[in-house]
C-alpha positions in Angstrom: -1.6 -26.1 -12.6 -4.6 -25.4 -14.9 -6.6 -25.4 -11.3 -4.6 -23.0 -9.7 -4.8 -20.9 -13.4 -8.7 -20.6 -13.7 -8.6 -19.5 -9.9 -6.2 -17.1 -10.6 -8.5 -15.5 -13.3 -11.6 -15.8 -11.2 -9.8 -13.8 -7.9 -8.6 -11.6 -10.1 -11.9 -10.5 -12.2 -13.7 -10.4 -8.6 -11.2 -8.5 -7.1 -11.3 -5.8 -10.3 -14.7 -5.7 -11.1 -16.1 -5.1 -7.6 -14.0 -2.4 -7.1 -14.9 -1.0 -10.6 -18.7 -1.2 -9.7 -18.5 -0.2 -6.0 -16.3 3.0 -6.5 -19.4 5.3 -8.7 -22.1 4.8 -6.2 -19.6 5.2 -3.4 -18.4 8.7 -4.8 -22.4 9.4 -4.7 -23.0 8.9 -1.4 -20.1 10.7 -0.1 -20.7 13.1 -1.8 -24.6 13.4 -0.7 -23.0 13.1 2.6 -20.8 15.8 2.6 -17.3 13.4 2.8 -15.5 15.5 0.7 -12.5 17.4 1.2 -10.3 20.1 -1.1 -7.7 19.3 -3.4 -6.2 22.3 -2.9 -3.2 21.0 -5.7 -5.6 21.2 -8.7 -7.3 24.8 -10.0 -10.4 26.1 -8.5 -9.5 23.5 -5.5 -12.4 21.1 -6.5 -14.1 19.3 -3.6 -13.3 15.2 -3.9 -15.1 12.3 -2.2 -13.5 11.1 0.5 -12.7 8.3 1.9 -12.3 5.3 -0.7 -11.3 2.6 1.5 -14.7 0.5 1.7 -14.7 0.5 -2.4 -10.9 -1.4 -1.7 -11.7 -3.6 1.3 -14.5 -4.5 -0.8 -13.0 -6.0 -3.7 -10.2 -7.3 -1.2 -12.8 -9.4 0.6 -14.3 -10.5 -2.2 -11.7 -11.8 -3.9 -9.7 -13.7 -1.1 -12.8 -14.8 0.5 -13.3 -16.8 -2.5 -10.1 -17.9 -2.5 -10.0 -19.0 0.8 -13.1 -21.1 -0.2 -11.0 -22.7 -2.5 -7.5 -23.5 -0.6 -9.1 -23.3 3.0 -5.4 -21.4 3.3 -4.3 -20.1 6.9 -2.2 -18.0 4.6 -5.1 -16.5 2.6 -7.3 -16.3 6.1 -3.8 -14.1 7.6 -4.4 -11.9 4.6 -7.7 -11.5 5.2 -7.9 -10.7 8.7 -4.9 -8.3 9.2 -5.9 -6.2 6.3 -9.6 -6.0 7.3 -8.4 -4.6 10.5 -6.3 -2.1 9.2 -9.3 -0.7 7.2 -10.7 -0.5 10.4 -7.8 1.9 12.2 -7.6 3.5 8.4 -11.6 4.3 9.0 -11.2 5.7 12.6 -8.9 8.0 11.7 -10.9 9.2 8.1 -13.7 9.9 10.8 -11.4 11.7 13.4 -7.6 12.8 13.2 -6.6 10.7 15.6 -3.3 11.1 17.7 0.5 10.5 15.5 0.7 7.3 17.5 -3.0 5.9 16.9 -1.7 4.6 13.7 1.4 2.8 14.1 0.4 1.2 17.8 -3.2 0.3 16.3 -1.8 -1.4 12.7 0.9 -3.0 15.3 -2.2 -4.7 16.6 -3.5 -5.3 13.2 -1.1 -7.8 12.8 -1.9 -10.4 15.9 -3.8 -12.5 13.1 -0.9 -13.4 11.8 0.9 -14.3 14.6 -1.8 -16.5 16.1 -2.2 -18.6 12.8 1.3 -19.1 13.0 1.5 -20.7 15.8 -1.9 -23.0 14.9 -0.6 -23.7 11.4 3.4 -24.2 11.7 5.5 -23.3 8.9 2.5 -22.3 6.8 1.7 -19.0 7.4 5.3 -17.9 7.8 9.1 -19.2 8.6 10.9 -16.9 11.3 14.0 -16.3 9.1 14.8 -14.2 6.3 15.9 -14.9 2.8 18.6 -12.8 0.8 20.1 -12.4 -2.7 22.9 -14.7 -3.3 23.4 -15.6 0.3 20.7 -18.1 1.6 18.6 -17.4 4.4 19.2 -16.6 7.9 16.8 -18.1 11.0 15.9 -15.1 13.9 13.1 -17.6 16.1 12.7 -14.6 18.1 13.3 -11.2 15.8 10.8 -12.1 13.7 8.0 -11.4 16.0 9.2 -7.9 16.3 9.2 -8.0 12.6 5.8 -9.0 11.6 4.8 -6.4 14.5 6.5 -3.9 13.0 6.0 -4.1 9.3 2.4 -4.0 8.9 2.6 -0.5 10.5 5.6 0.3 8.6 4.0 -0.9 5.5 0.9 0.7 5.8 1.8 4.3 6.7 4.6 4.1 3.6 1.7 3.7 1.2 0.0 6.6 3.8 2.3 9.1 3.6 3.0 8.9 -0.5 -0.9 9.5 -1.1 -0.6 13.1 -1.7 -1.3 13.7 -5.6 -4.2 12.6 -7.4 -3.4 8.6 -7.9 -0.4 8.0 -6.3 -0.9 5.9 -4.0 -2.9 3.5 -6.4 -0.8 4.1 -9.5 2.4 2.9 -7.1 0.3 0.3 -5.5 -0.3 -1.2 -8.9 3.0 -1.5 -9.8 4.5 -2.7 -6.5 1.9 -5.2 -6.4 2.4 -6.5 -9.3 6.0 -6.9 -8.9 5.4 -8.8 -5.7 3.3 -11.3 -7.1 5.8 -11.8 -10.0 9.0 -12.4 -7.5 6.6 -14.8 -6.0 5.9 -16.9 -9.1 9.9 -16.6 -9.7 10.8 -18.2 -6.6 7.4 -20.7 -6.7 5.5 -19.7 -4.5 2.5 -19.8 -6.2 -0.4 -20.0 -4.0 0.7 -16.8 -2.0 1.1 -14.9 -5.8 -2.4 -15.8 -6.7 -3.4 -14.7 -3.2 -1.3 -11.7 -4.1 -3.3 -11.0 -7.8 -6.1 -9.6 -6.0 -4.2 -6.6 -4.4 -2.8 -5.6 -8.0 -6.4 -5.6 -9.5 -8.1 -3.5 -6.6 -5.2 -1.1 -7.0 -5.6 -0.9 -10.6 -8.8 -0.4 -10.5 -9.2 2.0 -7.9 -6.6 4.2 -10.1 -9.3 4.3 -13.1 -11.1 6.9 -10.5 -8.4 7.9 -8.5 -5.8 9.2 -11.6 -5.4 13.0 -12.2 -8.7 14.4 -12.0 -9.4 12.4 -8.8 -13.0 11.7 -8.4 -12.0 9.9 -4.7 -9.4 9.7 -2.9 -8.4 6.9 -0.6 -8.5 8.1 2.6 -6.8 6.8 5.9 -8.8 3.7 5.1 -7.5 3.1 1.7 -3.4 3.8 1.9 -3.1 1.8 5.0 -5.9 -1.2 3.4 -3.2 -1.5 0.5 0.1 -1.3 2.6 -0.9 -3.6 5.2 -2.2 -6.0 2.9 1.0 -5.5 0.9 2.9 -6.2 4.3 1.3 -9.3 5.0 1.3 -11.2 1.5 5.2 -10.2 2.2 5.3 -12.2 5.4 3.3 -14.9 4.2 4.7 -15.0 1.1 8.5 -15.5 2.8 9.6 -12.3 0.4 10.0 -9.4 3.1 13.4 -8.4 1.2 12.1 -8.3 -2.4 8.8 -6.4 -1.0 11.2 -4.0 0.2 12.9 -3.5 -2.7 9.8 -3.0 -5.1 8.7 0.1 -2.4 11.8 1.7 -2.0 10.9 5.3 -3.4 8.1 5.4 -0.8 10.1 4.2 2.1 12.9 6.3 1.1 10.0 9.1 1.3 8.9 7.9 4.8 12.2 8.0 5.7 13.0 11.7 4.6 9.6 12.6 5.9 10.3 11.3 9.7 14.0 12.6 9.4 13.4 16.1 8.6 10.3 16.5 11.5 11.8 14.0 13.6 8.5 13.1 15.3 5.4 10.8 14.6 2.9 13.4 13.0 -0.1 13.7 10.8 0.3 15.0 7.1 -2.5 17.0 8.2 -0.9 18.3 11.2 2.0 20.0 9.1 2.3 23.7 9.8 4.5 24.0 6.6 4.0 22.0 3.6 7.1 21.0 2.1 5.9 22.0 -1.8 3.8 25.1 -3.2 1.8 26.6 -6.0 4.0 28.7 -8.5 1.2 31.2 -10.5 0.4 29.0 -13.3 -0.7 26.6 -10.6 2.5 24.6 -10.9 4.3 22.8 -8.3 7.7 23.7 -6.3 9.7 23.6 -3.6 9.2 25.1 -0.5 12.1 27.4 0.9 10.6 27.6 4.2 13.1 25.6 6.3 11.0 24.4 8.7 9.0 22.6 5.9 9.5 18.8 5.8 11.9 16.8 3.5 9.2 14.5 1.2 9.8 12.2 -2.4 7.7 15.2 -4.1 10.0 17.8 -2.7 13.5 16.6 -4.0 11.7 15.8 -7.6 10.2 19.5 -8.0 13.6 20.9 -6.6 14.9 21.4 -9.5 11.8 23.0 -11.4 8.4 23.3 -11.2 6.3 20.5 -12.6 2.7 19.5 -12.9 0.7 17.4 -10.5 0.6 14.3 -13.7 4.3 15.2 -14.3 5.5 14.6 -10.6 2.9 11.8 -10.6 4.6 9.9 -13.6 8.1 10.7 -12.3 6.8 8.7 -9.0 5.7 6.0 -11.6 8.8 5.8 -13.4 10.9 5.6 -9.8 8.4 2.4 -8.9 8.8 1.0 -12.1 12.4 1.2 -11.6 12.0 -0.5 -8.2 9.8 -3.2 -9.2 12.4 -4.1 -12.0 15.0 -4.2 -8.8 12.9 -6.8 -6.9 12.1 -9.1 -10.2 15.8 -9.2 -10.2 16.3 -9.7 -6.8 13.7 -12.8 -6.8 15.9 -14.4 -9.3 18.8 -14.0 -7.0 16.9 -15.5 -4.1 17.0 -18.9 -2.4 13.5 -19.3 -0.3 12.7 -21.9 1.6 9.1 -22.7 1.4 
């Protein structure tokens, strides 16, 4: 245990520190580059470096690469692989606004690594059944394949579509992450939570520039780096149903998102943006009614708020969430 202890430190220093060190000079040379775009929610509509993803795979690499080292893990090597490639489709699209569907069928794809460990390493990169609270598990040989297909896209455009104030998406990462890798020591799984550690500290970090003044933001590259890496330590890990707990509000935003439009669509192909400015530069609701249905739309409904007000009610909603899946892990029974 002491082993797996002084690991856990080491993945987790690399993972923070490399981001923390990559991020400055990576702000520099976007910005000697031109790679910035507006935030049009903040006054003067200050131009921010853009995108932050190679700052996240960075410290992503890093971290589990050295873990891997370690525990030689088809598990950790999953991890790897699946969310390397969806910083790849996250980079294509921070270069050119690809089509709605680029995303989802391309992060569907991102996923194959998983699938093709599983069947060299049995039963160790994941089990085709589900686990619930109180009720045990249930075996689907077959449905899981969808499943793995399908959440790494679903994952990573939920973390996609929340990054819309400065640190969102990082601030929620944080806490979702961390919740994860708690429910994982809970129901002992403990080499998938320190594989897991890394994705908390990257996030964390990344925040430090990416909270309200942003100095970066993510990008394409970013959001989908953290969800499908999120998406996969959930497979792996054999905790899809607490994952999906601790990221309710932003799948509950996804949701109200693709309800309201009804199609597959870029944020930045929106004709009408669901919030707006009131004259003290405060945020509201929309009352056009072609204007999409969002998370940040229902909590500024009632009054105008802040861009770090509607951020921290977004916090407080994950916080609530992560509390949700710690309690659900206790009420699990997962077979390793």
């Amino acid at each position: 245990m002491l082993e797996k202890t002084i690991v856990a430190i080491i993945v987790s220093a690399i993972a923070f520190v490399t981001v923390y060190a990559v991020t400055p000079p990576l702000i520099k040379t976007l910005e000697k580059r031109k790679l910035v775009v507006k935030d049009y929610n903040r006054v003067g509509g200050a131009n921010v470096a853009r995108p932050g993803g190679p700052s996240v795979i960075a410290g992503i690499l890093a971290s589990e690469t050295v873990l891997y080292a370690f525990y030689s893990s088809p598990a950790v090597l999953a991890i790897i692989l699946t969310t390397f490639l969806a910083f790849l489709v996250g980079l294509a699209d921070d270069r050119k606004v690809l089509g709605g569907w680029f995303k989802p069928l391309a992060l569907a794809a991102s996923a194959a690594p998983i699938i093709l460990l599983g069947f060299y390493a049995p039963h160790t990169v994941y089990e085709p059944q589900l686990s619930f609270p109180l009720f045990g598990y249930v075996k689907i040989p077959l449905l899981y394949f969808a499943l793995i297909v399908f959440m790494i896209p679903i994952t990573g455009n939920t973390i996609n579509s929340i990054d819309v104030l400065n640190g969102v998406a990082s601030g929620f990462m944080t806490i979702a992450s961390f919740a994860l890798t708690i429910s994982l020591f809970i129901v002992h799984n403990y080499d998938i939570a320190i594989a897991s550690l890394p994705l908390g500290f990257v996030s964390l970090a990344f925040y430090k520039y990416h909270k309200f003044p942003s100095k970066i933001f993510p990008g394409d590259s970013g959001a989908l780096t953290l969800g499908a890496m999120y998406g996969t330590i959930a497979i792996v890990g054999h905790v899809e149903i607490i994952a999906a707990v601790a990221l309710l509000p932003a799948v509950i935003n996804s949701f109200l998102f693709l309800s309201s439009v009804k199609r597959i669509i870029e944020h930045r192909q929106l004709k009408a943006n669901p919030v707006e400015h009131t004259e003290d530069f405060k945020l509201k609701a929309t009352a056009d009614k072609n204007a999409p249905v969002t998370l940040v739309r229902l909590i500024v409904a009632n009054r105008p708020m802040t861009e770090k007000e509607v951020g921290f009610a977004i916090f407080k909603l994950a916080l609530f969430s992560a509390a949700l899946a710690i309690i659900t892990a206790f009420m699990m029974d997962v077979r390793l």
